[in-house]
C-alpha positions in Angstrom: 14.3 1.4 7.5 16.1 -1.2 5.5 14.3 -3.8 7.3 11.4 -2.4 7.3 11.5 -2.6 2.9 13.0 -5.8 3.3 10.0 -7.4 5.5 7.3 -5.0 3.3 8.5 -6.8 -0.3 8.8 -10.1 0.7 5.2 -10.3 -0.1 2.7 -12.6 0.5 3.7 -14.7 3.2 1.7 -16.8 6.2 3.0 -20.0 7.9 -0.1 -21.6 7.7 0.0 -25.0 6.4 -3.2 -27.1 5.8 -1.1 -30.3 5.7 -1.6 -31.8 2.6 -1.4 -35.4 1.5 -1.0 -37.4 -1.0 -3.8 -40.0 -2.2 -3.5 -43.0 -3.5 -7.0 -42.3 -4.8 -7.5 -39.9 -7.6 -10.9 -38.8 -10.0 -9.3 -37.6 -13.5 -12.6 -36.1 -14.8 -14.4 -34.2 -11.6 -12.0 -30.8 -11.9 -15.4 -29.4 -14.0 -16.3 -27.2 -11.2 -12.9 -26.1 -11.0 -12.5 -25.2 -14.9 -16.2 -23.8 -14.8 -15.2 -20.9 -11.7 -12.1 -20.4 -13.0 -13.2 -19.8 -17.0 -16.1 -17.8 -15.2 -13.4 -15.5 -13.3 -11.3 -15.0 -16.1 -14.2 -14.1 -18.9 -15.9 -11.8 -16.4 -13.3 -9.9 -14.0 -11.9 -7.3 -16.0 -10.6 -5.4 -13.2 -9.9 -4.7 -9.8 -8.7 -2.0 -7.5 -8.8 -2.0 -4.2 -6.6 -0.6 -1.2 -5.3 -2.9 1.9 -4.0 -2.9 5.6 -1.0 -5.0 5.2 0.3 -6.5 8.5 4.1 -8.5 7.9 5.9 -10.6 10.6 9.2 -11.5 9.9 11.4 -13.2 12.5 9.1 -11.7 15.2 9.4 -8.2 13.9 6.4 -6.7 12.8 5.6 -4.0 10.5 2.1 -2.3 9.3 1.5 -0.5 5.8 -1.3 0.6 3.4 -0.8 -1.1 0.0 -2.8 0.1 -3.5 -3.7 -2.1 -5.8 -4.6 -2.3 -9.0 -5.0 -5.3 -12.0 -6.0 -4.5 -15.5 -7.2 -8.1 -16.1 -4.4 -10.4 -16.5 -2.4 -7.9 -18.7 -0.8 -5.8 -15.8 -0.4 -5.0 -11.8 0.9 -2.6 -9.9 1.4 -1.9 -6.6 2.0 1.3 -4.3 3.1 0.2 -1.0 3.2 3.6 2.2 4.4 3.8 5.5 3.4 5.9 7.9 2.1 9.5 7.5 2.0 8.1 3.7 5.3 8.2 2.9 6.3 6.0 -0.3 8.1 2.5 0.6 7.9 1.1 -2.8 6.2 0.6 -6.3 6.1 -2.0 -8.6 4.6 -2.2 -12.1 4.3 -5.7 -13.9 3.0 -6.9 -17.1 3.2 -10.4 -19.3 6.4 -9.0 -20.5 8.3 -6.6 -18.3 8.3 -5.2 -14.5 10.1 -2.2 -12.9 10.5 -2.2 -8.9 11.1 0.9 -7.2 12.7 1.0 -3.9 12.5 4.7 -2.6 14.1 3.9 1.1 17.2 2.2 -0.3 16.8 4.5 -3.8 17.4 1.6 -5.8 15.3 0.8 -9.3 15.3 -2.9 -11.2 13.5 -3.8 -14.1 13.5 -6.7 -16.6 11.7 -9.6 -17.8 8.9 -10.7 -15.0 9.8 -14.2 -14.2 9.7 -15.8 -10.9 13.6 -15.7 -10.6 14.2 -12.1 -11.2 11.0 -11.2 -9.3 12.4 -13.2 -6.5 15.4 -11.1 -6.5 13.7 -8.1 -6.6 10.5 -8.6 -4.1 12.0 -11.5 -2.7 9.1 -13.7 -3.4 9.7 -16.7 -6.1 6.4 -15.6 -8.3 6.2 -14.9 -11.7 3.9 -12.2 -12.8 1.2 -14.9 -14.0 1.7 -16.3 -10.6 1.0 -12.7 -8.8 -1.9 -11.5 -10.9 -3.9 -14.9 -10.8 -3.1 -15.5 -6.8 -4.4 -11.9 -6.2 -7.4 -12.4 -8.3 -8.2 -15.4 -6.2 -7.3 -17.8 -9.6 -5.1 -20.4 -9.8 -2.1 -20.0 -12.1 -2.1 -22.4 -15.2 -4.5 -24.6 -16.6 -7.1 -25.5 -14.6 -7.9 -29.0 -16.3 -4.8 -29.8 -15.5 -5.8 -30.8 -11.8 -7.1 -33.8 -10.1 -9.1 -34.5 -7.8 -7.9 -36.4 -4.5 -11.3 -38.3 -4.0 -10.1 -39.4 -0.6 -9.8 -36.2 1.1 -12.2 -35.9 4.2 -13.9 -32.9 4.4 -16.9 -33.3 3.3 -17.5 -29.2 2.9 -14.3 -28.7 0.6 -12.6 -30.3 -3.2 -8.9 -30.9 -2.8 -7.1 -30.6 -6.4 -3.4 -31.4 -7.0 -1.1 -31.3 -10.3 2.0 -31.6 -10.8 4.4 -28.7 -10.9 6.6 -27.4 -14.1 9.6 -27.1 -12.0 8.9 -30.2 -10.1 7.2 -30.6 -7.1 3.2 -30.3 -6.7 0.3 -27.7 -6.5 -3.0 -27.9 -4.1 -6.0 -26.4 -4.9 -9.1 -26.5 -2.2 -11.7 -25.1 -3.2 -15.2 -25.0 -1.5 -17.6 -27.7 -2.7 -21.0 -25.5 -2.8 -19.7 -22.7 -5.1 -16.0 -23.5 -6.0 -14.5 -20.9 -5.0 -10.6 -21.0 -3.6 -9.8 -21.4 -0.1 -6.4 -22.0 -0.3 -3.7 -22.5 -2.5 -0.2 -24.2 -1.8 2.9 -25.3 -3.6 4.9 -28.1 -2.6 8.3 -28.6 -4.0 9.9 -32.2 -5.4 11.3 -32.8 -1.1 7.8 -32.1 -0.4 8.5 -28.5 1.5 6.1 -26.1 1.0 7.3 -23.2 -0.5 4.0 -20.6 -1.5 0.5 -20.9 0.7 -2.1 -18.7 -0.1 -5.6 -18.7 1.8 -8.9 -16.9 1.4 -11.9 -15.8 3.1 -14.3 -13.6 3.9 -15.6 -13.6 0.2 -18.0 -10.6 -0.8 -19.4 -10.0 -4.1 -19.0 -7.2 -6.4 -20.7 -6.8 -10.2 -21.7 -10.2 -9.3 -18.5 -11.4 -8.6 -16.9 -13.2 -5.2 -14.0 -11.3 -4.1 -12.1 -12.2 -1.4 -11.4 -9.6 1.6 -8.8 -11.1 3.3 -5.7 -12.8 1.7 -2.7 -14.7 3.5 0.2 -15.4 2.1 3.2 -17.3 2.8 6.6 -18.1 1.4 6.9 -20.6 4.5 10.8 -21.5 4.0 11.5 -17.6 4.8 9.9 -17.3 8.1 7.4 -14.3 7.0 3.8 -13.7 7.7 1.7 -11.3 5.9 -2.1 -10.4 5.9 -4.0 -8.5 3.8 -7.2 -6.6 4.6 -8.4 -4.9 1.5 -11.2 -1.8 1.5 -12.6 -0.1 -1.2 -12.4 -2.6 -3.8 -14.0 -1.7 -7.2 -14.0 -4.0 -9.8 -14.2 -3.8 -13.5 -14.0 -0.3 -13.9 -12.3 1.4 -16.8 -8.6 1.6 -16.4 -6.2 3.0 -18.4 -3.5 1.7 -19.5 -2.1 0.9 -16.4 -0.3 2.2 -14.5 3.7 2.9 -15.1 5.4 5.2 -12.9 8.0 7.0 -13.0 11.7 6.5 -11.9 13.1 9.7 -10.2 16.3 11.0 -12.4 18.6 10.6 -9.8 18.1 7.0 -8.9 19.9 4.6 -11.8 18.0 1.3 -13.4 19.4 -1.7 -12.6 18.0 -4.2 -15.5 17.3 -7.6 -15.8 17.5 -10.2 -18.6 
């Protein structure tokens, strides 16, 4: 059962690598379709909620869970993550400011400031909150004008964007080239190893906005696969303020600065 939370919260994770290069040839001012989707997504998706099959391979073992969902905007997230017959794995809340992770096999509890280092330790996935609430919304994290496009790459049905990274390292954006919406995004880091891969498809629209059905993720450098097949997605419905939970009395709260 240990395993089984341990495969679960390492979220987000597909080794599937579109490999990548580096141009020599770069166009500084065509990232306007790629600010114009991305201003687009932000101004008009308010919300989502949706549940998800969730199928994670980790070193050739292979678990299968129902995850819910839900994203007030880019404000908060949480996440409900059941076993079978519905029983509880985990929860986590997350906001611009603070996160709480609840671990009901191992009846452990962690909260503290959402960046990707204490996320990591918790979920073991090296996001920060911005970084899980704009992947799941299908958005890139940051500033979209900050990319360039690699005017070399071949495919003549796709936009390939790249930026460097805060931390060092580089980000890929492809995006397709009719409607500019994200097919996959990927992190590189300064010895050129991937270390986040994130690819979308099967796009359907909802209030007039494209949201993706299936989601892979990968943290590549720790061997785990993970799909998501979401259902029942409803977007921009009211929400509350979302969505804290409660930590059971006997379980203690580990925090983090």
């Amino acid at each position: 059962m240990k395993q089984y939370t341990f495969s679960i919260f390492r979220l987000f994770s597909l080794i599937v690598i579109i490999p990548f290069l580096t141009y020599a040839s770069t166009d500084n001012s065509s990232s306007m379709l790629l600010q114009e989707v991305m201003k687009a997504r932000n101004t008009d998706l308010k919300s989502i909620e949706m549940n998800a099959d969730l199928t994670v391979t980790m070193q050739g073992q292979t678990n299968n869970a129902q995850c819910e969902f839900i994203m007030l905007g880019k404000d908060s997230l949480s996440m409900h993550i059941t076993g079978p017959f519905g029983f509880s794995v985990a929860k986590l809340f997350a906001s611009s400011e603070y996160f709480l992770f609840l671990d009901n096999l191992q009846g452990r509890a962690i909260e503290g400031i959402p960046n990707a280092d204490n996320l990591s330790k918790a979920t073991f996935i090296p996001l920060s909150f911005n970084d899980y609430v704009s992947l799941l919304r299908a958005e890139i994290p940051g500033n979209a004008a900050e990319y360039i496009r690699l005017s070399d790459y071949a495919d003549s049905n796709s936009i390939l964007y790249k930026k460097p990274h805060s931390l060092g390292g580089i980000e890929f954006v492809l995006c397709s080239k009719t409607d500019g919406l994200i097919k996959q995004y990927q992190r590189k880091n300064a010895e050129g190893i991937t270390e986040i891969s994130v690819i979308y498809s099967g796009y359907q629209q909802y209030d007039s906005i494209m949201i993706p059905k299936n989601v892979t993720l990968s943290v590549p450098t720790k061997e785990i696969l993970m799909k998501i097949e979401a259902q029942n997605i409803k977007v921009n419905n009211n929400i509350s303020t979302a969505m804290r939970f409660k930590v059971p009395s006997s379980i203690n709260i580990l925090k983090m600065e």
